[in-house]
PLY file of the C-alpha trace (Angstrom):
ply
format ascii 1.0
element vertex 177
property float x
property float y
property float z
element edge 176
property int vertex1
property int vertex2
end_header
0.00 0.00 0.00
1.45 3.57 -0.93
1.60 6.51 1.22
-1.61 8.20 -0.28
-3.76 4.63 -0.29
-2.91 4.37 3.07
-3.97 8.14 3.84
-7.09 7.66 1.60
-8.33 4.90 3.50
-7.33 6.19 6.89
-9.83 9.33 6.43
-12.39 6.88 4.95
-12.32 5.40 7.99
-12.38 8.57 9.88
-15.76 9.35 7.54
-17.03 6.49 8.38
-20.41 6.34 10.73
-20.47 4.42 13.90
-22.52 1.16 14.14
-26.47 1.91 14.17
-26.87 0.28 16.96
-24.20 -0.16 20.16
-25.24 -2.85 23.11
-25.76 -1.60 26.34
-22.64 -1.82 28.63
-22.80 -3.64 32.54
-22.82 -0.15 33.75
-25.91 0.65 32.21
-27.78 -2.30 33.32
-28.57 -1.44 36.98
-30.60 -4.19 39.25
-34.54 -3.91 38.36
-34.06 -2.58 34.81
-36.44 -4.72 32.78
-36.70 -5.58 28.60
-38.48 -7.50 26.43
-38.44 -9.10 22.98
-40.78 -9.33 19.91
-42.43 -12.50 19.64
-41.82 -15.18 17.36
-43.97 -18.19 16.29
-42.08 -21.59 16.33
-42.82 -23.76 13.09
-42.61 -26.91 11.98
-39.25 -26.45 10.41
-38.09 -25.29 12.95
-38.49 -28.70 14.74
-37.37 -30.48 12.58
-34.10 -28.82 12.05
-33.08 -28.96 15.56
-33.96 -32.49 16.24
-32.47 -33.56 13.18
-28.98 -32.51 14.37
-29.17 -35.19 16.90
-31.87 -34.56 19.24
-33.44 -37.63 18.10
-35.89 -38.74 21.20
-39.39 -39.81 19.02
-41.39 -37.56 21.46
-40.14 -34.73 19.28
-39.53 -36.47 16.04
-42.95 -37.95 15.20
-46.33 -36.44 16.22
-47.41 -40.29 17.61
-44.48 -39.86 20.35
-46.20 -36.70 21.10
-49.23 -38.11 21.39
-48.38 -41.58 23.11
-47.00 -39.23 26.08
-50.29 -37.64 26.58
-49.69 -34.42 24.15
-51.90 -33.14 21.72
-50.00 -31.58 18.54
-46.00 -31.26 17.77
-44.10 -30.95 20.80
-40.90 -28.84 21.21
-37.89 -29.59 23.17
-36.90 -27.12 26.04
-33.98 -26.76 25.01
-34.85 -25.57 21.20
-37.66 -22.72 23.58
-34.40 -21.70 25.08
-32.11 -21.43 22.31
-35.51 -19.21 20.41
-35.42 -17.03 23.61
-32.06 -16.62 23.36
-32.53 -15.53 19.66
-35.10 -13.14 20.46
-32.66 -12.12 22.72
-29.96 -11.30 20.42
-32.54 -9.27 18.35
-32.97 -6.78 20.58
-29.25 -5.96 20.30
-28.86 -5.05 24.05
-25.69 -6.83 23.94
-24.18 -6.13 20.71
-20.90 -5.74 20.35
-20.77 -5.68 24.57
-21.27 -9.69 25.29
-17.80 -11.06 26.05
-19.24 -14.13 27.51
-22.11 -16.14 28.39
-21.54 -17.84 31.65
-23.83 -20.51 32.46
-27.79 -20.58 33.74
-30.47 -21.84 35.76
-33.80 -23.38 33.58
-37.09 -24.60 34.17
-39.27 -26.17 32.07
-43.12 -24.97 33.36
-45.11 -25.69 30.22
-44.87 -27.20 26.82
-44.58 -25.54 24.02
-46.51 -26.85 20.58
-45.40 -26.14 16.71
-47.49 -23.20 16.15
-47.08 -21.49 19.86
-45.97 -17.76 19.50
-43.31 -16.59 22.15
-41.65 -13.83 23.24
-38.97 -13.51 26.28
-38.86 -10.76 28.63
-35.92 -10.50 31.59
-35.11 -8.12 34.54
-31.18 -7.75 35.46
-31.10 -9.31 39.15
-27.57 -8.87 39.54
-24.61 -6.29 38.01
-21.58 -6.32 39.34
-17.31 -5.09 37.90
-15.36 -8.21 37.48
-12.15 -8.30 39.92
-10.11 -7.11 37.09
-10.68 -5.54 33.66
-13.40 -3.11 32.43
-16.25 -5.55 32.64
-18.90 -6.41 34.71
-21.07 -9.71 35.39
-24.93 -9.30 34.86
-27.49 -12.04 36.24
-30.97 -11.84 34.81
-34.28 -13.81 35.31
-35.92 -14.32 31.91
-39.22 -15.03 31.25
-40.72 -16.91 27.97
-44.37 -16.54 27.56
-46.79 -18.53 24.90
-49.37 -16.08 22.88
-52.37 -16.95 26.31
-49.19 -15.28 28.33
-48.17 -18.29 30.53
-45.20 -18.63 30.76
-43.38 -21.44 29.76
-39.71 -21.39 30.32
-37.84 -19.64 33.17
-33.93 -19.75 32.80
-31.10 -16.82 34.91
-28.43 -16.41 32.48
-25.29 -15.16 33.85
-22.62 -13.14 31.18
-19.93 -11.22 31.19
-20.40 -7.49 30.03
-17.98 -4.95 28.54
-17.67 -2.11 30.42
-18.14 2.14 28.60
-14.53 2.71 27.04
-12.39 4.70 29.64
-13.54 7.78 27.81
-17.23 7.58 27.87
-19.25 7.24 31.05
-22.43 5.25 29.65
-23.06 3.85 26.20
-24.81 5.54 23.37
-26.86 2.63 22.54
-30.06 2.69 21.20
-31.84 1.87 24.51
-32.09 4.78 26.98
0 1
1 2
2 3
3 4
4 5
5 6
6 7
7 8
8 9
9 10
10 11
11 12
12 13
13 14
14 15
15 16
16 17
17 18
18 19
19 20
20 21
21 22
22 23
23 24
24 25
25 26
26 27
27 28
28 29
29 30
30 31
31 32
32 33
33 34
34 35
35 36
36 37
37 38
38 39
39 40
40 41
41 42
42 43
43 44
44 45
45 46
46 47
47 48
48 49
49 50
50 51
51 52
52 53
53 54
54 55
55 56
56 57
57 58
58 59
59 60
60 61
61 62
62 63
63 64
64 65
65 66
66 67
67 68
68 69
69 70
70 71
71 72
72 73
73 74
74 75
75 76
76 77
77 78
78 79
79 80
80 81
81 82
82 83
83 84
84 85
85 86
86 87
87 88
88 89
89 90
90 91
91 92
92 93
93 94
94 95
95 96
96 97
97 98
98 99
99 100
100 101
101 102
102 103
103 104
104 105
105 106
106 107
107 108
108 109
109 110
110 111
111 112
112 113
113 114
114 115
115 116
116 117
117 118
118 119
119 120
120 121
121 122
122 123
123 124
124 125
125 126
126 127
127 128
128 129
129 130
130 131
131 132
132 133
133 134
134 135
135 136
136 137
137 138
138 139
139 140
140 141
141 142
142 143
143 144
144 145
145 146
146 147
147 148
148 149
149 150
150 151
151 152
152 153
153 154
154 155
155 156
156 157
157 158
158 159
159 160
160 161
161 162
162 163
163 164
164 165
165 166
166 167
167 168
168 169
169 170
170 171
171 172
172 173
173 174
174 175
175 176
């Protein structure tokens, strides 16, 4: 690269806007502060493409499992509600370019969820708290995944690891106030 590519493409990077949207930081996720998700209806596809990478219990791959076990219509595993609410999740972008790490979590199962249920995920921040070294913080939350009649159906406390604002800004300029 010559001298003037090099200075071309350093100002094009000056020109260049920031992200549209920015994650919220640790530090801007105090105890009690509360979000939520759109919704998102779970289909038959996606059934069939999680259990068909190995989750391969016939509860979940034919409806007669379903059925034999005492449930009417196409059953979905917990674990492919979770990973959804975790997807919804991600959509919201409140941890965009901030996650460092997702930790581990508590779940519980409280009601099935059917091909054709709509959910959506909502969570509170329980817990925020600096790391003992670095400029990041550790965030608890208790989520909340609800079916379209609003029971809920899934309760899991994720625990991640959060950037902290860059030494030169206080709080984030995400999209969320």
């Amino acid at each position: 690269m010559t001298g003037a590519e090099a200075s071309a493409e350093s100002t094009a990077a000056q020109d260049w806007p920031p992200p549209f949207v920015h994650g919220l930081y640790w530090t801007d996720m105090p105890v009690g502060s509360a979000y939520s998700s759109a919704s998102r209806t779970v289909t038959e596809t996606d059934l069939i493409r999680f259990v068909s990478m190995g989750f391969t219990e016939p509860l979940f791959m034919v409806s007669a499992g379903a059925q034999e076990a005492g449930y009417r219509g196409r059953l979905v595993p917990g674990a492919l509600t979770f990973s959804l609410a975790e997807g919804l999740l991600m959509q919201t972008n409140v941890i965009h370019g901030t996650g460092i790490a997702f930790l581990g979590t508590t779940m519980t199962v409280s009601a099935p969820v059917f091909v054709g249920d709509t959910i959506g995920v909502a969570w509170t921040v329980t817990e925020a708290r600096p790391t003992s070294k670095g400029n990041r913080g550790i965030v608890t939350t208790r989520n909340l995944v609800r079916n379209q009649h609003g029971r809920t159906v899934l309760e899991y406390s994720p625990t991640r690891m959060i950037a902290g604002p860059p030494q030169d800004k206080p709080q984030s300029n995400g999209s969320h106030p």
